[in-house]
C-alpha positions in Angstrom: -133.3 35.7 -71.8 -132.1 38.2 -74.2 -131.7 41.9 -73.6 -133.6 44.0 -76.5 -130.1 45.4 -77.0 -129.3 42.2 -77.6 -131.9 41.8 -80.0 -131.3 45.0 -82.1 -127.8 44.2 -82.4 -128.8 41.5 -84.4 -131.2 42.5 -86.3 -128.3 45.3 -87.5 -125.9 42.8 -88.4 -127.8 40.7 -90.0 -129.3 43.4 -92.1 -125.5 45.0 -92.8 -124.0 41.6 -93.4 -125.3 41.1 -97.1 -124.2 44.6 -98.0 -121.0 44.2 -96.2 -120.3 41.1 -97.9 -121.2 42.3 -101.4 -118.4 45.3 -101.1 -115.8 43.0 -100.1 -116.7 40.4 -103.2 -116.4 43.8 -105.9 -113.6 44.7 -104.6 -112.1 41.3 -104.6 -113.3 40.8 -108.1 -112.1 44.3 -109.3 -108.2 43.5 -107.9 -108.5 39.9 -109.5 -109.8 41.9 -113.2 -107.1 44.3 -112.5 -104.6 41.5 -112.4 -105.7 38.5 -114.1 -104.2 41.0 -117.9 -100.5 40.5 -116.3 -101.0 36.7 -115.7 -102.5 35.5 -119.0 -101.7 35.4 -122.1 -102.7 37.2 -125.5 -105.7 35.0 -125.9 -107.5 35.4 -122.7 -106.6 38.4 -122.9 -108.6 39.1 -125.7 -111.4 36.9 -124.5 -111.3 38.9 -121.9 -112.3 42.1 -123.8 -114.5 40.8 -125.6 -116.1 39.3 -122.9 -116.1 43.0 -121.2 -118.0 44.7 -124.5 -120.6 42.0 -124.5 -121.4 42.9 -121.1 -122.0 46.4 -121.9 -123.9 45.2 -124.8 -125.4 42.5 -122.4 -126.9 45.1 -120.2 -128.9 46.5 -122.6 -130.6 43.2 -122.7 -131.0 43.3 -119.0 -132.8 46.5 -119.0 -135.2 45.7 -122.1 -136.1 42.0 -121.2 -134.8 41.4 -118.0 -136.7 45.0 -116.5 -138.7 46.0 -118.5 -140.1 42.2 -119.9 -139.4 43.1 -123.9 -138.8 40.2 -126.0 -136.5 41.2 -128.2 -134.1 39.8 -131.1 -132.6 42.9 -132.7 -129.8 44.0 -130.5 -127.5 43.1 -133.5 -129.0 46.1 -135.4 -128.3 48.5 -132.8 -124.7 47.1 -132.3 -124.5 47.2 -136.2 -125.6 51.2 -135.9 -123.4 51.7 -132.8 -120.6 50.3 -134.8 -121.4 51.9 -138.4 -121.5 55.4 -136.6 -118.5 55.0 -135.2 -116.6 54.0 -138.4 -118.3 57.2 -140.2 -117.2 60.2 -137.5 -114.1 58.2 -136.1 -112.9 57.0 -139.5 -114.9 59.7 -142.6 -114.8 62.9 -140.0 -111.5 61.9 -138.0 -113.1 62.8 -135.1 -111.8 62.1 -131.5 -113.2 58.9 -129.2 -115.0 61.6 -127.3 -117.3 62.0 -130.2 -117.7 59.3 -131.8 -118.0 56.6 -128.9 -121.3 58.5 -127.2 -122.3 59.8 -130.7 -122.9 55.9 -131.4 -125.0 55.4 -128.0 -127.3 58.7 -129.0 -128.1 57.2 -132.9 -128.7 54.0 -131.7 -130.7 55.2 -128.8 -132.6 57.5 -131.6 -133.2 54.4 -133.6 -134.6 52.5 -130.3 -137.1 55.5 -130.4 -138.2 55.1 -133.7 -138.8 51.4 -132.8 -140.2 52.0 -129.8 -143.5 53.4 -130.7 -144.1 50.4 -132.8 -143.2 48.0 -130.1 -145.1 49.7 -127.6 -148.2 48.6 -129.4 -147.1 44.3 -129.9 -145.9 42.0 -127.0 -144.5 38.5 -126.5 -143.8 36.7 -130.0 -145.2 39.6 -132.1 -142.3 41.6 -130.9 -139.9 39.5 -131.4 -141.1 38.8 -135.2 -141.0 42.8 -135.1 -137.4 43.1 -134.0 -136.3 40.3 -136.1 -137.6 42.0 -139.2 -135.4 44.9 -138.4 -132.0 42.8 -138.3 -133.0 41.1 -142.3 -134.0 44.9 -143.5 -130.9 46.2 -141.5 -128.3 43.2 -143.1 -129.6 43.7 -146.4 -128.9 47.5 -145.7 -125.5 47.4 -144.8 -124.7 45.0 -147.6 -125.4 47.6 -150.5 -124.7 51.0 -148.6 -121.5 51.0 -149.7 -120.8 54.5 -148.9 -121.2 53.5 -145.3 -120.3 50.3 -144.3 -118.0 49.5 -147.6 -120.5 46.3 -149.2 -119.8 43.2 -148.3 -115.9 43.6 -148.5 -115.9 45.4 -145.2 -114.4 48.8 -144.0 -112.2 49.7 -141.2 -113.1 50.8 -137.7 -111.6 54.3 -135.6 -108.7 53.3 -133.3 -108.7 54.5 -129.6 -106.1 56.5 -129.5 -103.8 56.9 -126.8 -101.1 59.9 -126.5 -101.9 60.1 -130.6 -101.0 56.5 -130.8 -103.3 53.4 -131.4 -104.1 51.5 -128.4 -104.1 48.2 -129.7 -100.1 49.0 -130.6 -99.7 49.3 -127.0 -98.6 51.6 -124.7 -96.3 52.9 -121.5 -97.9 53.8 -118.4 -95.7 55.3 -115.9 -92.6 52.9 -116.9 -95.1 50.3 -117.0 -95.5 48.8 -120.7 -98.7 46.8 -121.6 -99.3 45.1 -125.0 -102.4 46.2 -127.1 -104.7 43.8 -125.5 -103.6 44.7 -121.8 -104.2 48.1 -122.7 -107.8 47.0 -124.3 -108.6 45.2 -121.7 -108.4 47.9 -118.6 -110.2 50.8 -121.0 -112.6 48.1 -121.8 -112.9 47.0 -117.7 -113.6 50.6 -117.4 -115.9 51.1 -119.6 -117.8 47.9 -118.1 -117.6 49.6 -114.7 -119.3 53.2 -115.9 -122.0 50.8 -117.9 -122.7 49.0 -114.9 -122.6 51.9 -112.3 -125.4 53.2 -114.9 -127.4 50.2 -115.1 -127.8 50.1 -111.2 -128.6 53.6 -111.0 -131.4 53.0 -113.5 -133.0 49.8 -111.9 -132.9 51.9 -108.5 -134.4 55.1 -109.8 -137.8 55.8 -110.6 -137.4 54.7 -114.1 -136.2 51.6 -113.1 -139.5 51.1 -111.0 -141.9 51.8 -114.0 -140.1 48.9 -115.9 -140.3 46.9 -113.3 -144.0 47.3 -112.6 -144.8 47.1 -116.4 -142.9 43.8 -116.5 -144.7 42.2 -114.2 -148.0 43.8 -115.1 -148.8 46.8 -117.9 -152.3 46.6 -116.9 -151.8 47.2 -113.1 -149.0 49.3 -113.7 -151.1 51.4 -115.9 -154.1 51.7 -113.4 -151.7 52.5 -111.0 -150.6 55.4 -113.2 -147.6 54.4 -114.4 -147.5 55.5 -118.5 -146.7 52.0 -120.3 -146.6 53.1 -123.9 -143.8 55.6 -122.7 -142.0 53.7 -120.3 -141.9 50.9 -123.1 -140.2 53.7 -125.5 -137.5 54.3 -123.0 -136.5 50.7 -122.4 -135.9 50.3 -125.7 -134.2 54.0 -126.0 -131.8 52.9 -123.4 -131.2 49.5 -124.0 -130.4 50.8 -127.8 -128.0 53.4 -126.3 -126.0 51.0 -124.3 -125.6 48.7 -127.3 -124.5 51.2 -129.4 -121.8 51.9 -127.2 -121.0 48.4 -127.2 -120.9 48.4 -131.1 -119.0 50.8 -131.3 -116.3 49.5 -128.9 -116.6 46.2 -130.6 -115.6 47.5 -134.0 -112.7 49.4 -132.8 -111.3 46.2 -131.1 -111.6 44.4 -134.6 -110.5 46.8 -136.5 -112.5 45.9 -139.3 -116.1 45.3 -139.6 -118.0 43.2 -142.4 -122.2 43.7 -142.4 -122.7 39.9 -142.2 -121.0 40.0 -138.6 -124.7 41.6 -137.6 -126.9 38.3 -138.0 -129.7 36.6 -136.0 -127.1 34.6 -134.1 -125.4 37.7 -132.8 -128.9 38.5 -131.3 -129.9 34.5 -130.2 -125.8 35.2 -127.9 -127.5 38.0 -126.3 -130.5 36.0 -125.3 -128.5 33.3 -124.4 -126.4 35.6 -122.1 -129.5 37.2 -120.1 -131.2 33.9 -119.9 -128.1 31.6 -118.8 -126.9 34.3 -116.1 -130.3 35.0 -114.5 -132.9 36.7 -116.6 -133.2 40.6 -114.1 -130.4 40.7 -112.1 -127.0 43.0 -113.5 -124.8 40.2 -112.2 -126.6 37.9 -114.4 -126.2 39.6 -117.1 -122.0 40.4 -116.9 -121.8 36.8 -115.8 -123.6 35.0 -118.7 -121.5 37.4 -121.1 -118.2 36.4 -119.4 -119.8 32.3 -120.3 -121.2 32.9 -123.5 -118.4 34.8 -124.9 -115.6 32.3 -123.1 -117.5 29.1 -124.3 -116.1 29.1 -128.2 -112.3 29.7 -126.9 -113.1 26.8 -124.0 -114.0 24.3 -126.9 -111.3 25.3 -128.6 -108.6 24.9 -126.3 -110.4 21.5 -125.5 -110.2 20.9 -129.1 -106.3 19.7 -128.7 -107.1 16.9 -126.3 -110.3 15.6 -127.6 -109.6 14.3 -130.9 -113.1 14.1 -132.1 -113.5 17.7 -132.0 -112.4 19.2 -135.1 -110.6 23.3 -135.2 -113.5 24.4 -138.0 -116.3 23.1 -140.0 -115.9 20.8 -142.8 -117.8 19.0 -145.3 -116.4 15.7 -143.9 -119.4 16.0 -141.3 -117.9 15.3 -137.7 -118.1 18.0 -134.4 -116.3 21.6 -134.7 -115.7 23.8 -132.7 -118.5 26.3 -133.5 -120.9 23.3 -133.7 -119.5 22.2 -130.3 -119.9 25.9 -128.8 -123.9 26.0 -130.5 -124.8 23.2 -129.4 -123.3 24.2 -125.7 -125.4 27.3 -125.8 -128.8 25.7 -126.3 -128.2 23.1 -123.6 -126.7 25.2 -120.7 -129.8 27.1 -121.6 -132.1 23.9 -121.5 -130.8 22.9 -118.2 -131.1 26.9 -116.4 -135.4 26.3 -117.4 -135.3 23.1 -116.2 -133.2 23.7 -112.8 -132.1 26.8 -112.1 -134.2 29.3 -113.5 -132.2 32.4 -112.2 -129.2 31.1 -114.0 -125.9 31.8 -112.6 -127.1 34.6 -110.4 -128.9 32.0 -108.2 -126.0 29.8 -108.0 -123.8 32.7 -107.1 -126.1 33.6 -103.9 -126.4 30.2 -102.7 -122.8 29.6 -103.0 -122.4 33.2 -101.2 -125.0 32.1 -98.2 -122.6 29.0 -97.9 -119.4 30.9 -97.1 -120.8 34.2 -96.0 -123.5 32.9 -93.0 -125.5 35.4 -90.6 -124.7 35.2 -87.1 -126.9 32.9 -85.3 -130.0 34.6 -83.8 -130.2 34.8 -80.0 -132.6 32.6 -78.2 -136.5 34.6 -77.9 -137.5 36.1 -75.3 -140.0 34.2 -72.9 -143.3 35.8 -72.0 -144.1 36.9 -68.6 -146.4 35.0 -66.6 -150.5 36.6 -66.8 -149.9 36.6 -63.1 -146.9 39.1 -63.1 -148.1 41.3 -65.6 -151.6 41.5 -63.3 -149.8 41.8 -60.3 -152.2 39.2 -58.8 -150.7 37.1 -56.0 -151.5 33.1 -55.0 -155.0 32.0 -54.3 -155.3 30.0 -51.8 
């Protein structure tokens, strides 16, 4: 028989075990991110940030659709804004990164407000038209706006600067010297991390809550006193605001920007992401950026083994590498409805039960006999 010391001892560790585990996996993760740069070479490594500013772009997703249940398809506009900001105070003004990189979250996020109202009032495909609408008017846009985003020819993006020299030139850290995309790829890994200390602050707070309640249920949650038209506002407001950012980071890693970069596919990737990693959860999210974003440059390297798989498209018919990567996309996104629905999150927790397993619970306790809890004796 167990003691009830026994008993409670248990029930701590098994309730401290998850969180224990979880700490040790970030911090594992972080040390591999912080030196997987000085292992790899120049094209992982820019995978790699890319693959870091999709995420931030990626949980703007999460919080729209995945927390607040918004269909949406125009997170290319607000990257397009996020990105067109930038290149007008980094680039026209000359102002610093500390300017222009949260000047680009607070337009976009302005332009999630103007949207919001409007989307507050639609749901399910009717939104979805709606924010597809706004990525045609918003291409169109940026094609003749000259001024801003220089026409279809393009225009060049602000550099992060570093010491008053361009990051992506590289730079010298303590005697330590790291090429342009190691240097990209730990301010990007930084920027990841304040993005997602954010987005779990927000899905834990109060905010968080009301999307949560309105995703499951507007009418509940609005019986229950939760305001719905506003709490729809603000997930688009801060799903806009991180996306922005991203856009913004996004064009200063390129360099140089061209408006018919901001399509419906763009927007389709970032479904794609939320939906392959596990549509709600903030590891879902990072993770189906890191597979979406890694996917063309797989294929690609593939490309040199597989002889049927042609570098780019041509008119010779035959598989490429983009069709390859598209066609990727829309079945690892066929088989997470059809088997996992959680995505990669939900393969991630099983595969963490397997390894990580709680202790093995003590044998119950047996129940005393009527008699001795009566005190009644033998009748003879």
């Amino acid at each position: 028989m167990s003691s009830p010391t026994s008993e409670a001892r248990y029930r701590r560790e098994l309730s401290l075990r998850p969180g224990t585990s979880a700490k040790v996996g970030t911090l594992a993760v972080t040390a591999l991110l912080l030196v997987l740069p000085l292992l790899v070479g120049p094209r992982w490594q820019t995978i790699g940030v890319y693959a870091f500013i999709a995420a931030i772009a990626a949980l703007g997703m999460h919080v729209l659709s995945g927390l607040a249940g918004q269909i949406s398809l125009g997170h290319a506009a607000f990257l397009a804004i996020g990105a067109y900001t930038a290149c007008w105070l980094g680039v026209d003004q000359e102002l610093p990164i500390w300017v222009w990189l949260p000047a680009s979250g607070l337009v976009a996020g302005l332009a999630g407000a103007v949207l919001g109202p409007v989307a507050a009032r639609i749901r399910g495909l009717y939104l979805a038209v709606a924010t597809l609408a706004l990525v045609f008017i918003l291409q169109y846009v940026w094609q003749v706006w000259g001024e801003l985003t220089g026409g279809v020819n393009g225009r060049p993006a602000p550099a992060v600067l570093f010491d008053g020299e361009d990051l992506l030139r590289g730079v010298e850290i303590g005697g330590l010297h790291l090429t342009g995309e190691q240097a990209w790829w730990y301010f990007a890994l930084a920027a990841l991390g304040v993005a997602l200390l954010a987005s779990l602050n927000i899905q834990r707070s109060r905010m968080g809550r009301a999307f949560m309640a309105v995703r499951d249920r507007d009418l509940a949650a609005g019986v229950a006193g939760v305001p719905v038209r506003r709490t729809k506002v603000t997930a688009f407001v801060v799903s806009a605001t991180f996306t922005g950012i991203a856009g913004a980071l996004l064009a200063s890693f390129q360099s140089y920007i061209v408006p018919t970069q901001w399509g419906l596919m763009l927007s389709i990737e970032y479904i794609a992401m939320v939906v392959i990693g596990g549509l709600g959860t903030t590891f879902g999210a990072v993770a189906g950026a890191f597979f979406v974003t890694s996917m063309p440059q797989v294929v690609h390297a593939l490309a040199g083994f597989l002889p049927f798989i042609a570098e780019t498209s041509s008119t010779d018919g035959g598989i490429s590498v983009p069709l390859l990567s598209e066609f990727l996309y829309g079945f690892a996104i066929v088989l997470v409805l059809l088997f996992e629905p959680d995505g990669l999150h939900a393969l991630w927790v099983r595969a963490k039960r397997f390894v990580v397993r709680p202790p093995a619970a003590p044998p119950p306790t047996p129940e005393p006999a009527i008699a001795e809890l009566s005190g009644a004796g033998h009748v003879a």
